[in-house]
N, C-alpha and C positions, 0 to 999 in steps of 0.2 A: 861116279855120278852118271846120271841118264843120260845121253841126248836129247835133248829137249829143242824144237823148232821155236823161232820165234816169235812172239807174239806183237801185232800192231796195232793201236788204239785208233780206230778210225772215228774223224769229228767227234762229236759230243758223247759217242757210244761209253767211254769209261764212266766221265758224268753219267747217264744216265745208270748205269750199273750202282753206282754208288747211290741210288737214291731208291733204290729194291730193301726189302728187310735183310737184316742180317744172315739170316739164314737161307734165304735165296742169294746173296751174295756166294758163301761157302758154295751150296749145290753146285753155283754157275763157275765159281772159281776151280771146282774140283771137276768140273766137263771140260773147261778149258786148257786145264792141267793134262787129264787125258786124252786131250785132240794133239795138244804139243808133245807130247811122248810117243804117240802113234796108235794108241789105245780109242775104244770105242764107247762113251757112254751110252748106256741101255737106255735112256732118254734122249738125246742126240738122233736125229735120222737128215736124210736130203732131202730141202727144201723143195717144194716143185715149181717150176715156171720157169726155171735156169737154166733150162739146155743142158748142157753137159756139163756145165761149171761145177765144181764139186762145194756149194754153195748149202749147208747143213743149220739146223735149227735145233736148238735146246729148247725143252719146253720140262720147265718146277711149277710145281703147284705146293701151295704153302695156304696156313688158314686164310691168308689176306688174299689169298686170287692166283691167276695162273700167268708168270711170267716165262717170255721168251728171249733168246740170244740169238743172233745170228754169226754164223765165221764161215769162212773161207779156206777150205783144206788147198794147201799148194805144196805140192809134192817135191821133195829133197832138187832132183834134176832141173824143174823148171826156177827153182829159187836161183838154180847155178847159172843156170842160159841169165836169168834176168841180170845177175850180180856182175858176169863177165859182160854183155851187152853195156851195160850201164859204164864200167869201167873203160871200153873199147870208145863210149862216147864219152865221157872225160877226154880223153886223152886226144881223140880229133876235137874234140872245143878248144885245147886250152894250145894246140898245132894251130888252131887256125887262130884265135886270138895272137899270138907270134909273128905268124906271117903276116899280121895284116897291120903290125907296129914298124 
């Protein structure tokens, strides 16, 4: 099985995906597929106005009109800083909720 990175539905973003045709659903679901395997859709590029954030846009066109995606490349390493950080703060909240019983 692949490595595959995780995907996160931000606000209303799924809803909104699910109310695209069918067929821009797949397109978009199969860019999204290749952004989480590490793969590059030939439709997919980087977004501009973002600084350096690696902030990327999917753009289908289908008879009904030209729909876009937005996502967020975040690279293996910085998942790990965030995933360890996060945990290192657990652990002084729930030290200091104790001490202070």
């Amino acid at each position: 099985m692949e490595d595959r990175k995780p995907l996160e539905w931000v606000g209303k973003s799924k809803e909104d995906l699910s109310e695209f045709p069918l067929e821009v659903k797949k397109m978009m679901g199969h860019s999204l597929h290749l952004a989480q395997i590490g793969e590059e859709d030939p439709d997919s590029k980087p977004l501009k106005g973002f600084g350096s954030a690696s902030v990327r846009e999917i753009v289908k066109n289908s008879r009904d009109g030209t729909y876009r995606g937005i996502y967020i490349e975040t690279p293996k390493q910085e998942i790990d800083l965030i995933k360890s950080r996060l945990k290192e703060a657990e652990f002084l909240h729930k030290r200091k909720i104790k001490d202070e019983k």
